[in-house]
N, C-alpha and C positions, 0 to 999 in steps of 0.2 A: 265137802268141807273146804272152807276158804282158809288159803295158806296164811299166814305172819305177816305184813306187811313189812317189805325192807327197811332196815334202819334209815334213817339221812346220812347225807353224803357229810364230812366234813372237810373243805377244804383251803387252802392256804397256797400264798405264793412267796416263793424265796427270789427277788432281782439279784445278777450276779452284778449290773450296776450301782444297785444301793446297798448292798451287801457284801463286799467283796473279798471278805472272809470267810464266806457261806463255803461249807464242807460239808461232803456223802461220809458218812461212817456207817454203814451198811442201811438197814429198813428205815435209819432215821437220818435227822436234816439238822443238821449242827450250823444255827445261822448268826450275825450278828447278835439278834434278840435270844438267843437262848436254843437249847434242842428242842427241833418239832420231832416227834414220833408221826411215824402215818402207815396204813399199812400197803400204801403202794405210792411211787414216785414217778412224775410223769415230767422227763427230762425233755422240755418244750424250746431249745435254747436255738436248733433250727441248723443251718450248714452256712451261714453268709459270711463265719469271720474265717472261711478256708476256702478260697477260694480254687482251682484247678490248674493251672498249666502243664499241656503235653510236654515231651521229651522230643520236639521236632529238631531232628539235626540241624544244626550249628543259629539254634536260639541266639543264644549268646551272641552271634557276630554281628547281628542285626543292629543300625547305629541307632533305626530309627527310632517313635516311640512305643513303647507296648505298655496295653494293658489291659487289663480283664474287663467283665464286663460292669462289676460295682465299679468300676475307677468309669465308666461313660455318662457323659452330662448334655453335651447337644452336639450338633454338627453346625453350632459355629464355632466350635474348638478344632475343627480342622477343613473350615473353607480352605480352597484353593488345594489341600493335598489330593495325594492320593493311596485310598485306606483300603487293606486288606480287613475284611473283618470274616472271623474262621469259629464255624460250629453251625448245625445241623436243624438246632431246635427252636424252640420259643426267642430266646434272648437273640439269637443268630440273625434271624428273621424280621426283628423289628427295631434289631439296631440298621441292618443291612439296607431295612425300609426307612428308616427316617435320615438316614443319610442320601440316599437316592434321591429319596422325593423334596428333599432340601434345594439339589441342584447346583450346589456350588462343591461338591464333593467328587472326586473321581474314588468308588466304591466295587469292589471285587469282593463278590463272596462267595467262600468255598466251605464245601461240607464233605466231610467220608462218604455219604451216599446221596442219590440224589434225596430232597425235599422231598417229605413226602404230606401235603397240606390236609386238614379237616375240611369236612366238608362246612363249604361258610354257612352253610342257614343255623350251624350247631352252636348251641348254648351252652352258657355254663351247668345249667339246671340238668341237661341232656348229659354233657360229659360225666356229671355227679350219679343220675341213673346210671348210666353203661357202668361204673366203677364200682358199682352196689350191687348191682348185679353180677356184676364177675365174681364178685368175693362171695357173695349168696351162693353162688353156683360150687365153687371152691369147698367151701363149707361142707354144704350139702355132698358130695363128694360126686359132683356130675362135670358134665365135659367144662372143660377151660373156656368163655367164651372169647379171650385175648384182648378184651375190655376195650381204654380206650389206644391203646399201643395198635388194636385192629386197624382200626380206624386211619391211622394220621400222627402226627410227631408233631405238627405247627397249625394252631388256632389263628386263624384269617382273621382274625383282627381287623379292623378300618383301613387301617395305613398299611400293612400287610399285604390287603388283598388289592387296594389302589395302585401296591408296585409293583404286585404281580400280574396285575392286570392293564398297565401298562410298561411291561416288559423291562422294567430295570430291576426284578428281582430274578433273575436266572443265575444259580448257581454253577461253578464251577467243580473238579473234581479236587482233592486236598494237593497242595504243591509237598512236592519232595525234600525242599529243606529251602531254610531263608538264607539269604546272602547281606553282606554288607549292607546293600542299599534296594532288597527288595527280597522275591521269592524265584527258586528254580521248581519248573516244574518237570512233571516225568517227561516229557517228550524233549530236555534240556534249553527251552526256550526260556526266557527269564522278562518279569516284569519287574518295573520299580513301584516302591512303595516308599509313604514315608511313616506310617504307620499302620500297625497293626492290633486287631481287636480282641483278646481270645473269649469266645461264648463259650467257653468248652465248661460248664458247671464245676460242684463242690463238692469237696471231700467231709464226710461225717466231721463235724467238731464233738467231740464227744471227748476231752480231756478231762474236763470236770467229774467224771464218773469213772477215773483211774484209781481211786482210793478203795472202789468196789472190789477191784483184781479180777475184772471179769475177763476170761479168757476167751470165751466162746459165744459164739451167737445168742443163745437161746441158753444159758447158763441156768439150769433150774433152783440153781439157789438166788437165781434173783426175779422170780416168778412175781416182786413185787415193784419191777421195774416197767415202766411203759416210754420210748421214746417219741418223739414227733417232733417230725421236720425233717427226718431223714428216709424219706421215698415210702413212708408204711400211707393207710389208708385216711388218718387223721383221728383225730377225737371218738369219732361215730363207733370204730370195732375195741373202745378201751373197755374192757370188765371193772369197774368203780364202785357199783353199787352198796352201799352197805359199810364201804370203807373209807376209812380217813386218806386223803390223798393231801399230799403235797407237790406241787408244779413246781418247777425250778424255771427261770424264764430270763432272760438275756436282761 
C-alpha cells in the first residue's frame, strides 16, 4: 500500500536588508509585511558581519595596518610593503598567493601548523561526495570516515598551486607577539612589517535569534529551528518536507 504523498513545501524569505524590523517571536516571523507563521525557520544569514581576530600579544602596539580578511581588495593596495598575512586555511592561502605572485609585494606567511594542501586533481563535486559521505556514515552509526578535514585544510586552487609550486608559498611557524613596527618571533629575532592580514575566520552572527533565549546548542524547544552558514552540512541534511518554512537571509 502506497503511503500519502507529502504535502508541498511552502516557503518565504524575510531580507534583514529590506526588512529591518523583521523580528523572531518564537515558531513565527514578525516581519515588515505582517506575522509569517511557519513551522520551521531556517536562519541563512551566514558569519561574514563578525569577522575573528586572535588575542596575539601586544596587537594593539602594532603602528602598522591591519585587517581582516573581508577588508582585502588587491595587492596594489600594498606594492612596495611588506605584509605579514596570518592563518592556515583557504583565505590564508590565496591571499598569501596573489600577493606573491604579484611580485611587487614583500609577503610572510604564517600559520599555527604547517599547511596542509588537497590533493590538486580534487574537485568541488569530490569534496561534496567525501562530506556526504561522512555524514551517511555518521548517521548510520558506522566509523567516522574524517571527511574532507582527512584529506587537506587548503583547495589548490590555480594561483595557489602556481605559488606553491614555485616556492613563494612556504609558510612560516606563528610569531610570538607584534611589535611597534613588525613581528617577534619565538627564537626572539624580529621582522618588519608594515602590515598585516588576519585570515583567521568568523564568529557565528546569530544575534537576530536572541529573542528565542536559546541557551543551548540543540535546545529541543526549538526543534523548529534550522541554521546555515555556520560550519553545518548546508541545505542537503535540512528535515522540510511537508512544512511551512521561513528563511531569514541577510
Amino acid at each position: 500500500m502506497s503511503s500519502s504523498p507529502a504535502a508541498p513545501k511552502r516557503r518565504g524569505a524575510v531580507s534583514r536588508r529590506k526588512q529591518p524590523n523583521a523580528r523572531l517571536t518564537g515558531p513565527n516571523k514578525e516581519a515588515d509585511s505582517g506575522i509569517w507563521r511557519a513551522g520551521a525557520v531556517i536562519s541563512a544569514t551566514g558569519s561574514w558581519s563578525r569577522p575573528f581576530l586572535p588575542a596575539v600579544p601586544s596587537r594593539s602596539v602594532f603602528t602598522g595596518r591591519q585587517l581582516h580578511t573581508v577588508g582585502y581588495r588587491s595587492p596594489a593596495d600594498f606594492a612596495g610593503q611588506r605584509v605579514i598575512v596570518v592563518g592556515g586555511g583557504n583565505s590564508g592561502a590565496q591571499i598569501a598567493a596573489d600577493l606573491a605572485l604579484d611580485g611587487r609585494v614583500e609577503v610572510t606567511w604564517v600559520t599555527q601548523r604547517p599547511p596542509r594542501f588537497l590533493p590538486d586533481d580534487i574537485d568541488s563535486r569530490a569534496l561534496f561526495d567525501i562530506a556526504t559521505a561522512r555524514r551517511r556514515a555518521l548517521e548510520e552509526g558506522r566509523r567516522d570516515t574524517g571527511g574532507v578535514a582527512s584529506l587537506g585544510d587548503i583547495v589548490a586552487v590555480p594561483p595557489v598551486r602556481a605559488a606553491r609550486d614555485a616556492g613563494r608559498l612556504a609558510a612560516k611557524p606563528m610569531f610570538s607577539r607584534l611589535t611597534a613596527d613588525g613581528v617577534r618571533w619565538d627564537d626572539s629575532s624580529h621582522s618588519g612589517a608594515d602590515a598585516v592580514i588576519w585570515c583567521t575566520g568568523f564568529r557565528p552572527a546569530l544575534a537576530h535569534l536572541g529573542p528565542l533565549n536559546l541557551r543551548v546548542p540543540r535546545d529541543t524547544s526549538a526543534h523548529w529551528l534550522d541554521v546555515l552558514g555556520e560550519g553545518d552540512g548546508g541545505e542537503g541534511g535540512l528535515q522540510t518536507t511537508g512544512r511551512r518554512v521561513c528563511f531569514i537571509e541577510q
